[in-house]
TORKOL-4160 file (C-alpha; in steps of 0.2 Angstrom, whole numbers, padded with zeros to 4 digits, m for minus):
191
<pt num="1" X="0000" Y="0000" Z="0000"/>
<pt num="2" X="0008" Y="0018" Z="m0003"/>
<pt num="3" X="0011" Y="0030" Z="0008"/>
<pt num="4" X="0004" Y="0047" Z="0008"/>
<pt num="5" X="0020" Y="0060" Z="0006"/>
<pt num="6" X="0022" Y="0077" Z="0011"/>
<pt num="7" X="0033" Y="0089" Z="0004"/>
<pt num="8" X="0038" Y="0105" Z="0010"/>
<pt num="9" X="0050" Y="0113" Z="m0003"/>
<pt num="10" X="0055" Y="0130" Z="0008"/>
<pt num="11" X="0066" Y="0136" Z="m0008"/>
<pt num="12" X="0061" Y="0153" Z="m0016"/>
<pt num="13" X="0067" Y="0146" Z="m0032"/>
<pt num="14" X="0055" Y="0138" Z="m0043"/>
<pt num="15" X="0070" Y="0128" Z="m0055"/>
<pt num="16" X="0084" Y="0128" Z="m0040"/>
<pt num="17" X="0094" Y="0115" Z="m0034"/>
<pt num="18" X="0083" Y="0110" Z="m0022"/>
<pt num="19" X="0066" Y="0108" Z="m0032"/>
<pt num="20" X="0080" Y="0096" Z="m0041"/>
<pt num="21" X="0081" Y="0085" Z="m0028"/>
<pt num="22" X="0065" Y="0087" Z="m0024"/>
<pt num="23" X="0057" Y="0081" Z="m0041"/>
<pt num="24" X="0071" Y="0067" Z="m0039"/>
<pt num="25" X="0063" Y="0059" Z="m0022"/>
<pt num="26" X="0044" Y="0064" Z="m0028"/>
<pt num="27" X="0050" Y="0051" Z="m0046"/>
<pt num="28" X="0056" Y="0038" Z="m0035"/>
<pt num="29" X="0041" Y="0039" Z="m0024"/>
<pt num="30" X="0028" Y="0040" Z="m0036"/>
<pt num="31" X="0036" Y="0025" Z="m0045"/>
<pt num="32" X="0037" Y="0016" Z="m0030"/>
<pt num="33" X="0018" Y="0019" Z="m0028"/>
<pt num="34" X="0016" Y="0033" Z="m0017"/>
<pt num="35" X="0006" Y="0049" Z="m0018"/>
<pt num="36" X="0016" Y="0066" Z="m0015"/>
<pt num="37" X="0008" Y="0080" Z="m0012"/>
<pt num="38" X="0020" Y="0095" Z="m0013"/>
<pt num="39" X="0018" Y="0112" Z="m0006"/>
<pt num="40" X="0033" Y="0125" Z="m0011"/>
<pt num="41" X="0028" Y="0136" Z="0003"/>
<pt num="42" X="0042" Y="0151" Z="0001"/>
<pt num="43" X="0030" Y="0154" Z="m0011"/>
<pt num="44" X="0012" Y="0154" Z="m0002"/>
<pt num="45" X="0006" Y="0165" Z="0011"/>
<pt num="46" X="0011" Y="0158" Z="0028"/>
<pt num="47" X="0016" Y="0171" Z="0042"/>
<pt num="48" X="0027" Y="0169" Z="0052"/>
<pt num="49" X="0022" Y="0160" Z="0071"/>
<pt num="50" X="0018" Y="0175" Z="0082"/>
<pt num="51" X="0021" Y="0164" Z="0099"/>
<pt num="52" X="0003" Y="0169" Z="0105"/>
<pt num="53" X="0000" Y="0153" Z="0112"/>
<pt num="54" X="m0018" Y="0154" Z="0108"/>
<pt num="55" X="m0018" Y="0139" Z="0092"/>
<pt num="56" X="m0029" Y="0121" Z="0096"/>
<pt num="57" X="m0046" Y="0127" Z="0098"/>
<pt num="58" X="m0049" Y="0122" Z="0080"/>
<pt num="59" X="m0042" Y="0105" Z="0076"/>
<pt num="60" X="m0044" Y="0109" Z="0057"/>
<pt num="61" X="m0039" Y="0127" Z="0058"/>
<pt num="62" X="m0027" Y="0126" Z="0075"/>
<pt num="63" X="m0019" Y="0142" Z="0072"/>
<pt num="64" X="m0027" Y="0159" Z="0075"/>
<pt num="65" X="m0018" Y="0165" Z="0059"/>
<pt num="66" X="m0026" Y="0163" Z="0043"/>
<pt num="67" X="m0017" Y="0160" Z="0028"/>
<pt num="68" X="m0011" Y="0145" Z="0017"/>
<pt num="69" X="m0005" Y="0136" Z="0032"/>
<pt num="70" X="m0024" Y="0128" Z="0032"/>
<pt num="71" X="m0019" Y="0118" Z="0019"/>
<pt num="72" X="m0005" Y="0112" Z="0026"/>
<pt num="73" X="m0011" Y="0107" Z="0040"/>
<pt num="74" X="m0025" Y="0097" Z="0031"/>
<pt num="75" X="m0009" Y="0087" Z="0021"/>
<pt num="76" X="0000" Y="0084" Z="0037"/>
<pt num="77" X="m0014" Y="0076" Z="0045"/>
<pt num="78" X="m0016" Y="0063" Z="0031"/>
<pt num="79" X="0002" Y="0062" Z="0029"/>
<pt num="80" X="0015" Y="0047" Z="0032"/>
<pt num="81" X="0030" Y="0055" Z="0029"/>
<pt num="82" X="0035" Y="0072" Z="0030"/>
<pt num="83" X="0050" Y="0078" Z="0018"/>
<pt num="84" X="0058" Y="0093" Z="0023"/>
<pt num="85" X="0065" Y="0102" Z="0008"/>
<pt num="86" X="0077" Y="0117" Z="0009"/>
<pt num="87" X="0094" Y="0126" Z="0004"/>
<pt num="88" X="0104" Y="0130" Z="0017"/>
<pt num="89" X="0102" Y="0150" Z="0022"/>
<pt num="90" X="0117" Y="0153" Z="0036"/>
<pt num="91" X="0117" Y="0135" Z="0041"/>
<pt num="92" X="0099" Y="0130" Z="0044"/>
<pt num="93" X="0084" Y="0128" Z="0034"/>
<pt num="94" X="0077" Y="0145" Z="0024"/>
<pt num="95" X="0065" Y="0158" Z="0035"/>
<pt num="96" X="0050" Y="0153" Z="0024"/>
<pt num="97" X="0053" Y="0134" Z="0028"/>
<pt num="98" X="0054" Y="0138" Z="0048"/>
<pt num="99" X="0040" Y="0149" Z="0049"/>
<pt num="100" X="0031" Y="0132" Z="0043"/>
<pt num="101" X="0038" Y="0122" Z="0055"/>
<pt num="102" X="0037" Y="0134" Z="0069"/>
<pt num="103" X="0018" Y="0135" Z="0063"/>
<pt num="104" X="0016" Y="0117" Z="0065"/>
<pt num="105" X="0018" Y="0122" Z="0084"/>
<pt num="106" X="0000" Y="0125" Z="0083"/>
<pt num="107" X="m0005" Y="0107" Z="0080"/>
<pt num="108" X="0004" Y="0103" Z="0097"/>
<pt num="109" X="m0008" Y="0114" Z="0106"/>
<pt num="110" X="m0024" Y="0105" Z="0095"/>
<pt num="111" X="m0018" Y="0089" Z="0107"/>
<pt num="112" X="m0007" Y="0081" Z="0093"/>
<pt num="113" X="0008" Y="0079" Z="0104"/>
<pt num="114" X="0001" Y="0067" Z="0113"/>
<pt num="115" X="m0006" Y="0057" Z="0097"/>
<pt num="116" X="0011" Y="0061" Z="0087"/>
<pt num="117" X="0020" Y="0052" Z="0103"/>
<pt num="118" X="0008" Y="0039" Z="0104"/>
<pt num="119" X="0009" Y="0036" Z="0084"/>
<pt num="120" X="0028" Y="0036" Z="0085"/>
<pt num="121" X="0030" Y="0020" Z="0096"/>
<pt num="122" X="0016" Y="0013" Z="0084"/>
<pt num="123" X="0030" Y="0018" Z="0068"/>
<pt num="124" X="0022" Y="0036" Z="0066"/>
<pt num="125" X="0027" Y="0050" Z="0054"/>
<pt num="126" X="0044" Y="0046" Z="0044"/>
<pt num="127" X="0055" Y="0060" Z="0039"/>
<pt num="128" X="0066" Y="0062" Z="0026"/>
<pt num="129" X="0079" Y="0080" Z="0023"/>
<pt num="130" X="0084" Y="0085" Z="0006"/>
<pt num="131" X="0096" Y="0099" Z="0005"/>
<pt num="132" X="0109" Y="0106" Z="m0006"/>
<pt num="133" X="0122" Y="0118" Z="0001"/>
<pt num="134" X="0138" Y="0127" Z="m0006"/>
<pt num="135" X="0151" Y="0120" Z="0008"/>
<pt num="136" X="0150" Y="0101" Z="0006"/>
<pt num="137" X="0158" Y="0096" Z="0024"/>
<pt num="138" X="0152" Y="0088" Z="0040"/>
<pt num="139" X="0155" Y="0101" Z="0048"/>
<pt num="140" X="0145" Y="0114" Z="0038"/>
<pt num="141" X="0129" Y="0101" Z="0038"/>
<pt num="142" X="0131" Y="0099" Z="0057"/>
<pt num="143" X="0121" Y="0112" Z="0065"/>
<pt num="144" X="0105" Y="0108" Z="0051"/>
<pt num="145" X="0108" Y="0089" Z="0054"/>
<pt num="146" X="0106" Y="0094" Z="0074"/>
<pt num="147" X="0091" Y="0104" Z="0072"/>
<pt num="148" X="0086" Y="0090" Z="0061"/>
<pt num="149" X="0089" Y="0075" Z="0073"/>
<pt num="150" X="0077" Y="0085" Z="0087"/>
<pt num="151" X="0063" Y="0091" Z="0076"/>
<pt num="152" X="0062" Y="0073" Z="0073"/>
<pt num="153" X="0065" Y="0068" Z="0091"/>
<pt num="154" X="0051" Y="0082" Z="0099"/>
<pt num="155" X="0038" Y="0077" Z="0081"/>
<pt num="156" X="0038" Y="0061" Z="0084"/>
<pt num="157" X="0046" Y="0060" Z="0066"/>
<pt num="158" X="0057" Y="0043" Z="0062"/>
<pt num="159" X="0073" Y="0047" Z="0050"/>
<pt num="160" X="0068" Y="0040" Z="0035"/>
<pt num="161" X="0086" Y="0047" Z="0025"/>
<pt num="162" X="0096" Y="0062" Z="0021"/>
<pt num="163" X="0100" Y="0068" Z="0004"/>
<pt num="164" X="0113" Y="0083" Z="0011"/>
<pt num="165" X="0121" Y="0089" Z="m0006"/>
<pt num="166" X="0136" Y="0099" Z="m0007"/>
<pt num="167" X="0146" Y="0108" Z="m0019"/>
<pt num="168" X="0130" Y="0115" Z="m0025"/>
<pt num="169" X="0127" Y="0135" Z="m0024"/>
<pt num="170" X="0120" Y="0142" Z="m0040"/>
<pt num="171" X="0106" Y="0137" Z="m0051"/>
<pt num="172" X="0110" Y="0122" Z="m0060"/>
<pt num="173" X="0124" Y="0116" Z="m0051"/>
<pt num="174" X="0115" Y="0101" Z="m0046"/>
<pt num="175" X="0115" Y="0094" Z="m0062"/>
<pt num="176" X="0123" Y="0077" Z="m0062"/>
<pt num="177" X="0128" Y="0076" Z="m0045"/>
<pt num="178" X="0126" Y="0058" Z="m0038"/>
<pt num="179" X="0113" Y="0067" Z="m0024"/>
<pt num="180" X="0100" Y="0066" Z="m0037"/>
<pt num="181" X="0103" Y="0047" Z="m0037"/>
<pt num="182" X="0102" Y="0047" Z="m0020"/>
<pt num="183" X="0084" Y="0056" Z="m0019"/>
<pt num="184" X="0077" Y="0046" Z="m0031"/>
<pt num="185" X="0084" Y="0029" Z="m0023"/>
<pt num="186" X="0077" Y="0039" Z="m0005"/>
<pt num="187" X="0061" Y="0041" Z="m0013"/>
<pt num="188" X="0059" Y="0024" Z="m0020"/>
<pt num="189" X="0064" Y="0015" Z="m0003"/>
<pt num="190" X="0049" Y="0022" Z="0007"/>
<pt num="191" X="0040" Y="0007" Z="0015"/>
């Protein structure tokens, strides 16, 4: 049976490196027999969390905001994996892909902590990070890798796989580089 796939592309660019390795994962999904849904949300009208604690008294709309994150909410509930797209903007994920994230805060006060928790010892959500970067070191992936690791670990999230390409900085550099490989071999594994 395939798995329902959210993907959260937080690039501004439309053709950039990172809609690459995001069309190479959705092609290795969708061949597997998956249904991705993919939202590029730098481009939709999500504000930023405004930390008024005030979301969860709607469990279809939990956030007092609104804006396009509604529909994001919708695919996130019938997701089964969640695929967190993004360049790397000063070593993390770009302001467009947080304020999503952070957004998603708003679900936790809807009661979904204790459903994500409870779904997580069941198998839960799997996660999955596509990135391309200009450094291609351990070190310069590190402090997203971190951030990563404990979305993952506070979500409820199981790793499904990284795709962290370096060496990638302009549009197009992507082209060729065994990362695509890797995304579409990531995509195509999802079980």
């Amino acid at each position: 049976m395939g798995k329902n796939v959210l993907v959260l592309n937080g690039s501004p660019r439309r053709n950039g490196n990172t809609a690459a390795l995001v069309d190479a994962f959705a092609e290795g999904a969708a061949q597997a027999g998956h249904d991705v849904v993919r939202f590029d949300v730098a481009l939709m009208d999500i504000a930023p969390c405004r930390g008024c604690l005030g979301g969860g008294a709607d469990a279809d709309s939990p956030c007092v905001q609104k804006d396009d994150m509604d529909a994001v909410y919708a695919a996130y509930r019938a997701a089964d994996v969640v695929v967190l797209a993004s360049p790397m903007y000063c070593w993390s994920v770009t302001a467009q892909e947080k304020a999503v994230l952070d957004r998603l805060f708003a679900l936790m006060e809807a009661g979904m902590r204790a459903a994500e928790a409870a779904a997580a010892e069941a198998g839960g959500k799997g996660c999955v990070l596509l990135m391309p970067a200009e450094e291609d070191t351990e070190r310069n992936f590190a402090p997203v890798v971190s951030y990563y690791e404990v979305l993952c670990e506070r979500m409820g999230w199981r790793d499904l796989g990284r795709v962290l390409a370096g060496g990638v900085y302009r549009v197009g550099d992507i082209a060729g580089n065994p990362a695509l490989d890797d995304a579409r071999e990531l995509g195509a594994s999802l079980r």
